[in-house]
C-alpha positions in Angstrom: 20.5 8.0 -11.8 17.9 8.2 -9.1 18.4 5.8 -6.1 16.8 2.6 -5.5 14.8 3.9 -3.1 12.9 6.0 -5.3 11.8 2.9 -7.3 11.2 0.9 -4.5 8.7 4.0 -2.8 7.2 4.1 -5.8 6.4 0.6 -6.4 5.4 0.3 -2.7 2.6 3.2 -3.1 1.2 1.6 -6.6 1.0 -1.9 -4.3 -0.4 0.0 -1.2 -3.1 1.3 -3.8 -4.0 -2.0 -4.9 -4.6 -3.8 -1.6 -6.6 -0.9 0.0 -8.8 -0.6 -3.2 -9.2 -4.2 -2.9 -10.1 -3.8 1.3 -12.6 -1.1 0.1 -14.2 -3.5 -3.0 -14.3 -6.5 0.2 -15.9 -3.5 2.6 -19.0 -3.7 0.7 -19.1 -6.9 -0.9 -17.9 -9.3 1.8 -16.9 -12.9 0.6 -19.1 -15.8 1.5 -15.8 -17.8 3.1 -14.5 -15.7 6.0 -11.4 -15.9 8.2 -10.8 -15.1 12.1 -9.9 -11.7 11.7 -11.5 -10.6 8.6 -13.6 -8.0 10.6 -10.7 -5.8 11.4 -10.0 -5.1 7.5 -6.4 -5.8 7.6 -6.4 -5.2 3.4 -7.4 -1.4 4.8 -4.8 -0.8 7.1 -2.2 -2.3 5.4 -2.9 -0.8 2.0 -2.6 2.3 4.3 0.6 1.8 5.7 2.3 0.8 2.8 1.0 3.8 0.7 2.2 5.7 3.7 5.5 4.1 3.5 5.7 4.2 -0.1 5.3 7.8 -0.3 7.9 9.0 2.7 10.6 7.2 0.7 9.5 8.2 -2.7 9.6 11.9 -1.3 13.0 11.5 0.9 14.6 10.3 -2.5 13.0 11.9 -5.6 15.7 14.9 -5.4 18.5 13.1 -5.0 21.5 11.4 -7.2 23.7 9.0 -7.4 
C-alpha cells in the first residue's frame, strides 16, 4: 500500500495544473468584472506553488510502503 501522501501529492499537482492553466487562459483573456488584486495573477502563482508542492510529496513518497 502506498502512503497517503502519495495520493494527496498527486491530487495536489493535477489541482495545481488546473488553477495555473486557468491563470494562463485569464492572462490573455481578462474578465470584464475585476477584483483589487487581480493584476498580480494569484491563479499563477498559486497554481505554481501547489504543483510545486504536489510534486515534492508525490516524489518523497512514491518509493515507499506501508
Amino acid at each position: 500500500m502506498k502512503p497517503i501522501w502519495y495520493f494527496v501529492g498527486l491530487i495536489l499537482s493535477i489541482m495545481g495544473i488546473v488553477i495555473f492553466l486557468t491563470g494562463i487562459y485569464l492572462l490573455f483573456y481578462p474578465p470584464q468584472i475585476k477584483t483589487i488584486l487581480s493584476e498580480t495573477h494569484p491563479n499563477i502563482w498559486w497554481g505554481l506553488i501547489m504543483i510545486a508542492t504536489g510534486l515534492i510529496l508525490y516524489y518523497k513518497n512514491r518509493h515507499k510502503l506501508v
